[in-house]
C-alpha positions in Angstrom: 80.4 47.3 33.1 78.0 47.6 35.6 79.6 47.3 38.5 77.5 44.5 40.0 79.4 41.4 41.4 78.4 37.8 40.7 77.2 36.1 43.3 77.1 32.0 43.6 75.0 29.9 45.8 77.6 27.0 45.5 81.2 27.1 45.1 83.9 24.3 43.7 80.9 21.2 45.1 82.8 18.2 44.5 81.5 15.0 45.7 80.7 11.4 44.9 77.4 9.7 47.5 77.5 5.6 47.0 74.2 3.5 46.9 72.9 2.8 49.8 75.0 5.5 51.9 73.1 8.1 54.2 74.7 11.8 54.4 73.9 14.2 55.9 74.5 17.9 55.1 74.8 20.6 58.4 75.8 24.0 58.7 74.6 27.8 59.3 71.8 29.0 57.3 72.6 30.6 54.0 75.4 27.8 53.9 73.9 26.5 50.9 72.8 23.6 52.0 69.3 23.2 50.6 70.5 24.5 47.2 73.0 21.8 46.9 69.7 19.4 47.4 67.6 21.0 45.5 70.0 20.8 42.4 70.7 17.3 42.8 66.9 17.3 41.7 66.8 19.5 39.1 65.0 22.1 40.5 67.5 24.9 40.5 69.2 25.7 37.8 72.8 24.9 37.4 74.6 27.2 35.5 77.9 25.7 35.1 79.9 22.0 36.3 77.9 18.1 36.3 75.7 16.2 38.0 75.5 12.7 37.3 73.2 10.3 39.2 73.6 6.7 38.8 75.5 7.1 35.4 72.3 9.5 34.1 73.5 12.8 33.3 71.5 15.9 35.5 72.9 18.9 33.1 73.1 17.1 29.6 70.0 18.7 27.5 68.8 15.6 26.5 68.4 14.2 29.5 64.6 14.1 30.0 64.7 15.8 33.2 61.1 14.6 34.6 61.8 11.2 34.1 65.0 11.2 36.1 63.5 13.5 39.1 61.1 10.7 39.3 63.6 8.6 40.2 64.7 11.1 42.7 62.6 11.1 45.8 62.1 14.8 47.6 60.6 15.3 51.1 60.3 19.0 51.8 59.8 21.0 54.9 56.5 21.7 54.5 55.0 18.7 52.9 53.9 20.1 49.5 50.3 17.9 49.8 47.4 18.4 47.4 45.5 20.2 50.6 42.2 18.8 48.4 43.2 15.7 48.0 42.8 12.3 50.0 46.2 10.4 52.0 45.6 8.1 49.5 44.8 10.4 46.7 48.3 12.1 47.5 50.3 9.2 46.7 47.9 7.5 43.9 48.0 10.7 41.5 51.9 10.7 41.3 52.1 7.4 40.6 49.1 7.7 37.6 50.7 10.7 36.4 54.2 10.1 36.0 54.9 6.0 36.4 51.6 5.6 34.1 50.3 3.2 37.0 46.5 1.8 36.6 44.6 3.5 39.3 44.0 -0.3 40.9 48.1 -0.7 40.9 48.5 2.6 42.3 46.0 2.3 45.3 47.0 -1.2 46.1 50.7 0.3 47.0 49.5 3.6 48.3 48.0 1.6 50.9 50.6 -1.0 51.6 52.9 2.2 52.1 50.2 3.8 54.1 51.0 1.0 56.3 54.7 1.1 56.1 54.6 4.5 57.5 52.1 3.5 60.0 49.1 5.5 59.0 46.9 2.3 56.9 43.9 4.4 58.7 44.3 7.8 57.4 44.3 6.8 54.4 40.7 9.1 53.4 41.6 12.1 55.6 42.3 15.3 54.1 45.9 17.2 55.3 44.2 19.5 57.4 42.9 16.6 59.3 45.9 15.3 59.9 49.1 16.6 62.1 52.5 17.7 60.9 54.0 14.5 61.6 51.2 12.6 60.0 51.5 15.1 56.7 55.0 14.4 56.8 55.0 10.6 56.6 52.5 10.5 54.2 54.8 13.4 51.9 57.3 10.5 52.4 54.6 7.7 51.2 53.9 9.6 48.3 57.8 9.5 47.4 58.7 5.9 48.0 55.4 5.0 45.7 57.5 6.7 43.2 60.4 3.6 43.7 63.0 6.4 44.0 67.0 5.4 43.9 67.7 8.1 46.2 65.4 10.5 48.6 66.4 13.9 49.0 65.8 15.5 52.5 65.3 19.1 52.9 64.7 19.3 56.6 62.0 17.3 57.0 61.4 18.0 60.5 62.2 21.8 60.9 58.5 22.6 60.3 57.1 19.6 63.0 56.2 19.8 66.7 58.6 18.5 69.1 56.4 16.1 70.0 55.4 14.6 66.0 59.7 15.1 65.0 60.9 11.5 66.5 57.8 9.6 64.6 59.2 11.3 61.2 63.1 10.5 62.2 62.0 6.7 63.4 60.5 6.5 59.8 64.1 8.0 57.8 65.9 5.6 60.5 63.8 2.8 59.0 64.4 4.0 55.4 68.3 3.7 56.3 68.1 0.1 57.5 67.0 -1.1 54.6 69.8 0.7 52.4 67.7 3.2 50.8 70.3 6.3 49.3 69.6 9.1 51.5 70.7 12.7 51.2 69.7 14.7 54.7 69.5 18.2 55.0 68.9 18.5 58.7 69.8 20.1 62.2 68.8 17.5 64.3 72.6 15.9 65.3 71.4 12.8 67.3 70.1 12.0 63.5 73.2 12.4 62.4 75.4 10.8 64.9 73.2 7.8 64.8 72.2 6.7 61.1 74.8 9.2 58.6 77.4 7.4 57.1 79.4 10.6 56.6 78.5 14.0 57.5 79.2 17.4 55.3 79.5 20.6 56.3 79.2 23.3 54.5 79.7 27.1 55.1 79.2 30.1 51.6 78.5 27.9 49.4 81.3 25.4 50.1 82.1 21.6 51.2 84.5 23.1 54.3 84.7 19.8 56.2 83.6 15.6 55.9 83.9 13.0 57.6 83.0 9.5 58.4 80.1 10.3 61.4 81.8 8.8 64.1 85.4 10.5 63.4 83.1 14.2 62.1 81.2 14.3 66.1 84.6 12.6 68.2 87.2 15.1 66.5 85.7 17.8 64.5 87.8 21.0 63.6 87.3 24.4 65.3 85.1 25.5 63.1 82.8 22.6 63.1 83.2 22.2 67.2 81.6 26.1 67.0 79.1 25.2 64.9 78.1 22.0 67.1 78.0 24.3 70.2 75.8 26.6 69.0 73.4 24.1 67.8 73.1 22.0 70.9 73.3 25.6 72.7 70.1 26.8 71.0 67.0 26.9 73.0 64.1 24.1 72.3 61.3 26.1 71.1 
């Protein structure tokens, strides 16, 4: 023996989402949090237990993994564009790629999302010509065009200006109405109190507390309550 101790990033995860239901994950950093997302998208790697998303295996080897991350929309924290690449070219090449889209299909509902996340005039600037909020909602575009069943969050505004963060969380709000599956990673709490379903905390790599949002916010436990003071506590930088 070596003397080394294992270490895992999540612990005993058990949890069931239903289409068309928003939650969102909170707690400290190093809670786990953004693992737990990122392995509902295959991109870590799971070494033991099942993920299942709508009746597709995640962990069965012959699941063809890039096929069913397609179908799993993922907005980063720092938008992941092709920084050589058009508005328009960012959302066209995905769809080419991967859906096998013409290049005529593709542009035609690039742009129509392009106007969906207000931006039908951006659509040949570059991402350095183009703010944080802008790059965002195009990172978004660029996922819907992909005709995801569920978008993964990893917070998505953490990365924005005060002032560009409320035209990104108008545009998730939107994405709610209309009973997209969403999965938030996120510290913004009005976001949470106003649009989760339920809201998750987790704390080393656990699922410590959930609750429908309007019970999680009115009576949360002591540990949560602690949490949700030292978040609205933190200073706006």
């Amino acid at each position: 023996m070596n003397g080394r101790q294992e270490v895992y990033a999540l612990r005993n995860v058990d949890n069931h989402i239903n289409r068309g239901e928003v939650v969102v994950i909170i707690g400290p950093s190093g809670s786990g949090k953004s693992t737990l997302l990122r392995s509902l998208n295959g991109l870590n790697t799971i070494s033991s237990g099942q993920i299942w998303i709508d009746g597709v295996s995640l962990t069965d080897r012959k699941t063809d993994i890039n096929k069913l991350r397609a179908e799993v929309g993922m907005v980063f924290q720092n938008f992941n564009l092709f920084a050589h690449k058009t508005a328009l070219q960012n959302i066209v090449i995905p769809q080419t790629i991967v859906l096998k889209r013409s290049k005529e299909e593709a542009e035609e509902i690039a742009r129509t999302l392009l106007q969906k996340v207000g931006l039908p005039d951006r659509a040949n600037n570059y991402p350095h010509q183009l703010s944080g909020g802008q790059q965002q909602r195009i990172a978004i575009a660029r996922s819907l065009a992909m005709n995801p069943k569920v978008m993964l969050f990893d917070e998505a505004t953490s990365a924005l200006d005060p002032e560009t963060v409320g035209e990104v969380l108008q545009l998730m709000k939107e994405l709610a109405a209309e009973g997209m599956t969403m999965v938030v990673v996120t510290h913004e709490m009005g976001f949470a109190r106003d649009v989760a379903d339920r809201v998750i905390f987790m704390e080393a790599g656990q699922i410590v507390d959930e609750a429908p949002a309007d019970k999680f916010f009115a009576a949360p436990s002591d540990r949560v309550a602690s949490f949700l003071g030292r978040v609205s506590a933190a200073p706006c930088i």
